[in-house]
C-alpha positions as semicolon CSV with decimal commas, in nm:
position;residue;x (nm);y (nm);z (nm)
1;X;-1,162;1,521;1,611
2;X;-1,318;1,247;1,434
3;X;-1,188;0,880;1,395
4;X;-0,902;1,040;1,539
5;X;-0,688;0,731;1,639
6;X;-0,726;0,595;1,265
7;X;-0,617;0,906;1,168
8;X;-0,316;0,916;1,372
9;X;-0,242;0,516;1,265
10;X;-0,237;0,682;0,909
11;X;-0,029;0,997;0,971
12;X;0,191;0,761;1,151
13;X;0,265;0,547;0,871
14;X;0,275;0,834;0,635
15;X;0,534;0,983;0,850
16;X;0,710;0,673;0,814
17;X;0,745;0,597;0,475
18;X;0,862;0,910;0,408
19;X;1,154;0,768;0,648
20;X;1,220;0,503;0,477
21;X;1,243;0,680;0,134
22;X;0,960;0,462;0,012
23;X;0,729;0,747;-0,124
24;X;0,726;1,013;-0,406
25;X;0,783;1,376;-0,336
26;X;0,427;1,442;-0,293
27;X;0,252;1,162;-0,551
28;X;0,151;0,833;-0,377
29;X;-0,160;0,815;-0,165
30;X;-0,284;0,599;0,145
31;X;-0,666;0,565;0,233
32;X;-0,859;0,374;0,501
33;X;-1,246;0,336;0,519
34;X;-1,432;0,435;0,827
35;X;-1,808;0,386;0,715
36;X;-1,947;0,028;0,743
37;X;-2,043;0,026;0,356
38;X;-1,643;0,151;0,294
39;X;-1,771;0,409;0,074
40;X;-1,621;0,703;0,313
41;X;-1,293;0,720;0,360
42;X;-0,983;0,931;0,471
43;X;-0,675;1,001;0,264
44;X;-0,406;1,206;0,232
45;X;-0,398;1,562;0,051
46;X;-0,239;1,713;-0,263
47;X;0,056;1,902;-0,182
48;X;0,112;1,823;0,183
49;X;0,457;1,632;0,220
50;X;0,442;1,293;0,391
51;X;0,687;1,411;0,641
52;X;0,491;1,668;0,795
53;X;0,163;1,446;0,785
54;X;-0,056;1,558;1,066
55;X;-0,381;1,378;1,188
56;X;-0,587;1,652;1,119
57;X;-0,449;1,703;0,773
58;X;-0,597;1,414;0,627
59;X;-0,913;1,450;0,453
60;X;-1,265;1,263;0,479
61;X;-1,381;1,196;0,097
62;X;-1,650;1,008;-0,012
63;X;-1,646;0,752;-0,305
64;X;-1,977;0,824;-0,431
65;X;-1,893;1,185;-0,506
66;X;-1,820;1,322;-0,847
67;X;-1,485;1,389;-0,963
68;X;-1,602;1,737;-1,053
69;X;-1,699;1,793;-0,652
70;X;-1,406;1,686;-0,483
71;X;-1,181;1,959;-0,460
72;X;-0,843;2,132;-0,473
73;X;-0,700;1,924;-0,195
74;X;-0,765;1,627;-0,329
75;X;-0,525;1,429;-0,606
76;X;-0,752;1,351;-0,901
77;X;-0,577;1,014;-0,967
78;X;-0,577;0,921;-0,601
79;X;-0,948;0,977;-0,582
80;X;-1,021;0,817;-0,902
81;X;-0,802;0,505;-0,801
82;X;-0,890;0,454;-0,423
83;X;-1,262;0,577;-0,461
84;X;-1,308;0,306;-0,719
85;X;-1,163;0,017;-0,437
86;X;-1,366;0,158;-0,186
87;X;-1,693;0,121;-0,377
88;X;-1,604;-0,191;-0,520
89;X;-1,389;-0,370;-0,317
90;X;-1,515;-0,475;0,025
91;X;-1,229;-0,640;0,202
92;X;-1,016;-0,311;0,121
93;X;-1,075;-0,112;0,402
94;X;-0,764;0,042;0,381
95;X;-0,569;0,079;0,049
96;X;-0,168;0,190;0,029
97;X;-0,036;0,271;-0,278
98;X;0,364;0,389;-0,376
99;X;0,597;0,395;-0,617
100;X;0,855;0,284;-0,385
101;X;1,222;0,178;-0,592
102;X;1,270;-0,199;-0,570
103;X;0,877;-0,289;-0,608
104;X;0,791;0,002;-0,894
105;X;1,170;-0,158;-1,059
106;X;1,005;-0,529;-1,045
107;X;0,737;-0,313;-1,207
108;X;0,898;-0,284;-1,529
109;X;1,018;-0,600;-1,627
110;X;0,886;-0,778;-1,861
111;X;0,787;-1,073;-1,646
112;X;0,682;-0,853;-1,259
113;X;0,627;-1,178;-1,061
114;X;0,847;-1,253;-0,769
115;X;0,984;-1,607;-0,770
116;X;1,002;-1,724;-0,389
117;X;1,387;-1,727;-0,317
118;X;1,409;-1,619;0,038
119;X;1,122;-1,617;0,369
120;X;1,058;-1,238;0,280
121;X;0,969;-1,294;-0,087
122;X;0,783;-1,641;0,026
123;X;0,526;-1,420;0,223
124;X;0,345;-1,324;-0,129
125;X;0,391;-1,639;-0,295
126;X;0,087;-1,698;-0,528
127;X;-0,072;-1,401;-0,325
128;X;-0,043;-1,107;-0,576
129;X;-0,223;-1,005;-0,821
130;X;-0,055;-0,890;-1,101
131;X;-0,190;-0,591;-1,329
132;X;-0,019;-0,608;-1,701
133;X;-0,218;-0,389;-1,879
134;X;-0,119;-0,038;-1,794
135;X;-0,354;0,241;-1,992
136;X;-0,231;0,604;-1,838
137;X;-0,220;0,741;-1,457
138;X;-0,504;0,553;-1,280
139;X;-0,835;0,771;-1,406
140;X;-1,199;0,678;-1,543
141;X;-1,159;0,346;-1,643
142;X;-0,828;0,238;-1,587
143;X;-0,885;0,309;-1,174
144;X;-1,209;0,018;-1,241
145;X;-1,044;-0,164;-1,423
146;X;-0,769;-0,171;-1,124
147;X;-1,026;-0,251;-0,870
148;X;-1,151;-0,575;-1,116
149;X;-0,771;-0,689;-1,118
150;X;-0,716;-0,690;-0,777
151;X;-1,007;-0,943;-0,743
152;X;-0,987;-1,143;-0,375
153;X;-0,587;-1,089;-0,349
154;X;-0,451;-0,824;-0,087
155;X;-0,145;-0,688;-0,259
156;X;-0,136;-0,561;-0,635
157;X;0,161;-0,545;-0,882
158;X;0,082;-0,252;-1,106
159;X;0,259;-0,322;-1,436
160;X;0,505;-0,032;-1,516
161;X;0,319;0,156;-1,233
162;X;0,439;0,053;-0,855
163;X;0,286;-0,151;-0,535
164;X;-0,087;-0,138;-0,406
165;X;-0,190;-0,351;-0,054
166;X;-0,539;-0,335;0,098
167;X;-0,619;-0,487;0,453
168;X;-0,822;-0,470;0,722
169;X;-0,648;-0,247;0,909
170;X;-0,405;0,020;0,847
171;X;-0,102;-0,175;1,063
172;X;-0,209;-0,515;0,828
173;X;-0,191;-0,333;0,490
174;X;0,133;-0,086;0,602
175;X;0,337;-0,433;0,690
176;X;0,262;-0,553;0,399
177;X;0,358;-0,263;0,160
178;X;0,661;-0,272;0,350
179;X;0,783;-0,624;0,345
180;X;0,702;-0,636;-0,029
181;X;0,899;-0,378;-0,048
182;X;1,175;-0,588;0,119
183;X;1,144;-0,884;-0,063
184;X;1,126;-0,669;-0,385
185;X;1,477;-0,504;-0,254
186;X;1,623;-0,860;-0,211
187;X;1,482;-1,042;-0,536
188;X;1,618;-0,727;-0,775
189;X;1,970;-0,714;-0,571
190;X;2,005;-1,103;-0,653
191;X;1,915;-1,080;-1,024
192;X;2,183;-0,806;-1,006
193;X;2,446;-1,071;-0,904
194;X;2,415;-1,270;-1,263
195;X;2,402;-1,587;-1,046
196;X;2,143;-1,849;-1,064
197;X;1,837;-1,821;-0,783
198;X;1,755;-2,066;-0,575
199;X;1,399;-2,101;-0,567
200;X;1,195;-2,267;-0,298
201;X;0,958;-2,559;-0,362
202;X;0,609;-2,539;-0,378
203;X;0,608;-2,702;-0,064
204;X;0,802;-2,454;0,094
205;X;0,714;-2,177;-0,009
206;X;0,358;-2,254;0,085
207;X;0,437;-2,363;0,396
208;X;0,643;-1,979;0,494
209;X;0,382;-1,740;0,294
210;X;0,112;-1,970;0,569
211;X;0,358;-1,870;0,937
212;X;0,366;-1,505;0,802
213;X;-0,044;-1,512;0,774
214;X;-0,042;-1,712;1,131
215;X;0,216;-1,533;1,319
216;X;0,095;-1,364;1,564
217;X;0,022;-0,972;1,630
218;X;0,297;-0,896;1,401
219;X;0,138;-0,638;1,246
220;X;0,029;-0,423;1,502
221;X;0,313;-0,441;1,740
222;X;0,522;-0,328;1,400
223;X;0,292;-0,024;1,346
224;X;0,274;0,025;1,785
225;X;0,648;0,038;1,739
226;X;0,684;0,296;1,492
227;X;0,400;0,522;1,697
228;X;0,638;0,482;1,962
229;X;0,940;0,605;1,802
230;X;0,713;0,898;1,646
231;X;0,561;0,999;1,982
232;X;0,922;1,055;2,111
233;X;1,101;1,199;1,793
234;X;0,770;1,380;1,576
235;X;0,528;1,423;1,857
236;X;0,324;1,668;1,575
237;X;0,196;1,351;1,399
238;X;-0,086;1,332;1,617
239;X;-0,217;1,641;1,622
Protein backbone atom coordinates (compact mmCIF):
# COMPACT_ATOMS: atom_id res chain seq x y z
CA UNK A 1 0.00 0.00 0.00
CA UNK A 2 1.07 3.39 -0.66
CA UNK A 3 2.47 6.01 1.88
CA UNK A 4 1.32 3.45 4.10
CA UNK A 5 2.98 4.56 7.44
CA UNK A 6 1.39 8.19 6.91
CA UNK A 7 -1.60 6.54 6.47
CA UNK A 8 -1.49 4.57 9.53
CA UNK A 9 -0.13 7.99 11.56
CA UNK A 10 -3.59 9.32 10.27
CA UNK A 11 -5.92 6.37 11.01
CA UNK A 12 -4.17 6.41 14.27
CA UNK A 13 -5.11 9.74 15.24
CA UNK A 14 -8.50 9.39 13.73
CA UNK A 15 -8.97 6.45 15.88
CA UNK A 16 -8.09 8.58 18.63
CA UNK A 17 -10.10 11.43 18.58
CA UNK A 18 -12.92 9.54 18.27
CA UNK A 19 -11.63 8.40 21.92
CA UNK A 20 -11.48 11.33 23.22
CA UNK A 21 -14.99 12.47 22.06
CA UNK A 22 -13.36 15.28 20.15
CA UNK A 23 -15.04 14.61 16.69
CA UNK A 24 -18.56 14.75 15.07
CA UNK A 25 -20.49 11.65 14.28
CA UNK A 26 -19.13 11.43 10.90
CA UNK A 27 -18.50 15.47 9.94
CA UNK A 28 -14.91 16.69 10.67
CA UNK A 29 -12.08 15.81 8.35
CA UNK A 30 -8.14 15.33 8.69
CA UNK A 31 -5.76 15.55 5.58
CA UNK A 32 -1.98 15.30 5.11
CA UNK A 33 -0.03 16.03 1.82
CA UNK A 34 2.25 13.47 0.35
CA UNK A 35 3.32 15.19 -3.05
CA UNK A 36 6.23 17.69 -2.83
CA UNK A 37 3.98 20.57 -4.42
CA UNK A 38 1.17 19.52 -1.44
CA UNK A 39 -1.37 19.46 -4.04
CA UNK A 40 -2.11 15.51 -3.39
CA UNK A 41 -3.24 14.55 -0.43
CA UNK A 42 -5.02 11.82 1.74
CA UNK A 43 -8.12 12.31 3.82
CA UNK A 44 -10.68 10.69 5.37
CA UNK A 45 -14.09 9.47 3.68
CA UNK A 46 -17.81 10.38 3.90
CA UNK A 47 -19.60 8.04 5.96
CA UNK A 48 -16.85 5.94 7.49
CA UNK A 49 -16.87 6.47 11.41
CA UNK A 50 -13.61 7.65 12.95
CA UNK A 51 -13.60 4.69 15.16
CA UNK A 52 -13.28 2.14 12.68
CA UNK A 53 -10.67 4.26 10.59
CA UNK A 54 -8.51 1.84 8.73
CA UNK A 55 -5.26 2.75 6.76
CA UNK A 56 -6.53 1.65 3.70
CA UNK A 57 -9.77 3.51 4.06
CA UNK A 58 -8.44 6.77 3.59
CA UNK A 59 -8.54 8.23 0.28
CA UNK A 60 -5.79 9.89 -2.09
CA UNK A 61 -7.53 13.22 -3.61
CA UNK A 62 -6.04 15.71 -5.49
CA UNK A 63 -6.54 19.55 -5.01
CA UNK A 64 -6.47 20.44 -8.51
CA UNK A 65 -9.50 18.33 -9.32
CA UNK A 66 -12.96 19.65 -9.87
CA UNK A 67 -15.54 19.48 -7.36
CA UNK A 68 -17.76 17.87 -9.95
CA UNK A 69 -14.95 14.81 -10.27
CA UNK A 70 -14.35 13.92 -6.89
CA UNK A 71 -16.76 11.51 -5.91
CA UNK A 72 -19.27 9.87 -3.58
CA UNK A 73 -16.71 9.15 -0.94
CA UNK A 74 -15.58 12.25 -0.60
CA UNK A 75 -17.28 15.20 1.80
CA UNK A 76 -17.90 18.17 -0.50
CA UNK A 77 -17.05 20.70 2.27
CA UNK A 78 -13.98 18.78 3.36
CA UNK A 79 -12.66 18.84 -0.16
CA UNK A 80 -13.60 22.31 -0.80
CA UNK A 81 -11.93 23.43 2.59
CA UNK A 82 -8.67 21.27 2.74
CA UNK A 83 -8.14 21.26 -1.17
CA UNK A 84 -8.10 25.02 -1.01
CA UNK A 85 -5.02 24.83 1.98
CA UNK A 86 -3.31 22.40 0.09
CA UNK A 87 -3.05 24.50 -3.08
CA UNK A 88 -2.53 27.54 -1.32
CA UNK A 89 -0.95 27.03 1.72
CA UNK A 90 2.55 25.55 1.66
CA UNK A 91 3.58 25.02 5.23
CA UNK A 92 0.16 22.97 5.68
CA UNK A 93 1.15 19.70 4.90
CA UNK A 94 -1.20 18.29 7.05
CA UNK A 95 -4.51 20.06 8.01
CA UNK A 96 -6.96 18.81 11.13
CA UNK A 97 -10.10 20.20 11.40
CA UNK A 98 -13.12 19.44 14.34
CA UNK A 99 -15.77 20.73 15.94
CA UNK A 100 -14.58 19.47 19.15
CA UNK A 101 -16.87 21.09 22.46
CA UNK A 102 -14.66 23.48 24.42
CA UNK A 103 -12.76 24.99 21.18
CA UNK A 104 -16.12 25.10 18.71
CA UNK A 105 -17.85 26.78 22.42
CA UNK A 106 -14.85 29.53 22.44
CA UNK A 107 -16.15 29.57 18.87
CA UNK A 108 -19.20 31.38 19.57
CA UNK A 109 -18.47 34.08 21.71
CA UNK A 110 -18.46 37.16 20.77
CA UNK A 111 -14.81 37.86 21.47
CA UNK A 112 -13.04 33.78 20.41
CA UNK A 113 -9.51 34.73 21.57
CA UNK A 114 -7.96 32.86 24.41
CA UNK A 115 -6.41 35.12 27.04
CA UNK A 116 -3.17 33.24 28.41
CA UNK A 117 -4.24 32.15 32.01
CA UNK A 118 -2.54 28.88 32.46
CA UNK A 119 0.90 26.98 30.52
CA UNK A 120 -1.72 25.08 28.27
CA UNK A 121 -3.54 28.17 26.99
CA UNK A 122 0.08 30.09 26.91
CA UNK A 123 1.17 27.57 24.10
CA UNK A 124 -1.07 29.65 21.42
CA UNK A 125 -0.52 32.94 22.76
CA UNK A 126 -0.51 35.46 19.82
CA UNK A 127 -0.24 32.21 17.61
CA UNK A 128 -3.85 31.88 16.22
CA UNK A 129 -5.40 33.17 13.73
CA UNK A 130 -8.70 34.07 14.24
CA UNK A 131 -11.50 33.80 11.40
CA UNK A 132 -14.66 36.27 12.29
CA UNK A 133 -16.38 36.30 9.28
CA UNK A 134 -18.30 33.11 8.95
CA UNK A 135 -20.37 32.92 5.36
CA UNK A 136 -21.99 29.12 5.32
CA UNK A 137 -20.24 25.48 5.62
CA UNK A 138 -16.74 25.99 4.15
CA UNK A 139 -17.54 25.87 0.07
CA UNK A 140 -16.42 28.05 -3.09
CA UNK A 141 -15.28 31.00 -1.61
CA UNK A 142 -15.62 30.84 1.89
CA UNK A 143 -12.98 27.54 1.90
CA UNK A 144 -10.36 30.53 0.02
CA UNK A 145 -11.19 32.82 1.86
CA UNK A 146 -10.23 30.34 4.94
CA UNK A 147 -6.95 29.52 3.44
CA UNK A 148 -6.18 33.69 3.12
CA UNK A 149 -7.08 33.91 6.98
CA UNK A 150 -4.96 31.44 8.13
CA UNK A 151 -2.01 33.41 6.59
CA UNK A 152 1.64 32.18 8.27
CA UNK A 153 -0.16 31.01 11.70
CA UNK A 154 -0.50 27.12 12.38
CA UNK A 155 -3.76 26.90 14.26
CA UNK A 156 -7.14 28.64 13.11
CA UNK A 157 -10.16 29.80 15.23
CA UNK A 158 -13.13 29.46 12.93
CA UNK A 159 -15.70 31.99 14.16
CA UNK A 160 -19.00 30.15 15.07
CA UNK A 161 -17.42 27.15 13.20
CA UNK A 162 -14.71 25.02 15.42
CA UNK A 163 -10.65 24.43 15.47
CA UNK A 164 -8.31 24.02 12.32
CA UNK A 165 -4.20 23.20 12.91
CA UNK A 166 -1.81 22.56 10.01
CA UNK A 167 1.87 21.25 10.58
CA UNK A 168 4.45 19.55 9.21
CA UNK A 169 3.67 16.42 10.25
CA UNK A 170 0.64 14.63 11.26
CA UNK A 171 2.06 13.99 15.17
CA UNK A 172 2.92 18.17 15.10
CA UNK A 173 -0.56 19.25 13.89
CA UNK A 174 -2.61 16.25 16.03
CA UNK A 175 -0.77 17.73 19.41
CA UNK A 176 -1.74 20.71 18.65
CA UNK A 177 -5.52 20.22 17.90
CA UNK A 178 -5.40 18.48 21.02
CA UNK A 179 -3.83 20.78 23.51
CA UNK A 180 -5.99 23.61 22.10
CA UNK A 181 -8.47 21.64 22.81
CA UNK A 182 -7.21 21.50 26.44
CA UNK A 183 -6.55 24.88 26.98
CA UNK A 184 -9.98 25.68 25.35
CA UNK A 185 -11.52 23.07 28.10
CA UNK A 186 -9.69 25.01 30.90
CA UNK A 187 -10.24 28.78 29.73
CA UNK A 188 -14.33 28.05 29.24
CA UNK A 189 -14.46 25.98 32.75
CA UNK A 190 -12.84 29.20 34.44
CA UNK A 191 -15.15 31.79 32.82
CA UNK A 192 -17.77 29.34 34.18
CA UNK A 193 -16.57 30.06 37.79
CA UNK A 194 -17.70 34.01 37.61
CA UNK A 195 -14.26 34.71 39.16
CA UNK A 196 -11.75 37.07 37.84
CA UNK A 197 -8.73 35.37 35.52
CA UNK A 198 -5.49 35.75 36.15
CA UNK A 199 -3.76 36.48 33.11
CA UNK A 200 -0.09 36.08 32.46
CA UNK A 201 2.21 38.92 31.36
CA UNK A 202 3.41 39.44 28.12
CA UNK A 203 6.55 38.37 29.36
CA UNK A 204 5.35 35.24 30.42
CA UNK A 205 3.35 34.17 28.34
CA UNK A 206 5.92 34.60 25.63
CA UNK A 207 8.38 33.05 27.37
CA UNK A 208 5.90 29.37 27.89
CA UNK A 209 4.17 29.53 24.21
CA UNK A 210 8.55 29.61 23.24
CA UNK A 211 9.46 25.95 25.76
CA UNK A 212 6.31 24.35 24.13
CA UNK A 213 7.84 25.23 20.42
CA UNK A 214 11.49 24.12 21.92
CA UNK A 215 10.64 21.15 23.89
CA UNK A 216 11.81 18.44 22.61
CA UNK A 217 10.20 15.37 20.53
CA UNK A 218 7.05 16.02 22.25
CA UNK A 219 5.10 15.55 19.51
CA UNK A 220 6.01 12.43 18.17
CA UNK A 221 6.58 10.45 21.25
CA UNK A 222 2.71 11.72 22.03
CA UNK A 223 1.46 10.35 18.66
CA UNK A 224 4.26 6.96 19.15
CA UNK A 225 2.32 6.60 22.36
CA UNK A 226 -1.07 6.48 21.18
CA UNK A 227 0.15 3.91 18.14
CA UNK A 228 1.23 1.97 20.95
CA UNK A 229 -1.85 1.77 22.86
CA UNK A 230 -3.75 1.17 19.37
CA UNK A 231 -1.42 -1.65 18.25
CA UNK A 232 -2.35 -3.51 21.52
CA UNK A 233 -6.14 -2.56 21.95
CA UNK A 234 -7.35 -1.78 17.84
CA UNK A 235 -4.68 -3.67 16.04
CA UNK A 236 -7.25 -3.08 12.69
CA UNK A 237 -6.03 0.56 12.46
CA UNK A 238 -3.26 -0.40 10.42
CA UNK A 239 -4.54 -2.38 8.03
Amino acid sequence: MEHLETRRDLAAVLRWTARLDMHESIANHYSVAVSDDGTQFLMNPYGVHWSKMRASDLLLLDARAEMDDIGKKVDATAWAIHGAMHRSVPHARVILHVHSKYATALSCLKDPGMPPIDQNTMRFYNRVAIDTGFDGMGLGDEAIRLAGVLGDKSTLMMGQHGILTVGASIAQAFDSIYYYEQAARIYMTALASGQELNIASHEVAEKTARQWEDYPNFADKHLSAIRAVLDDEEPQYRD
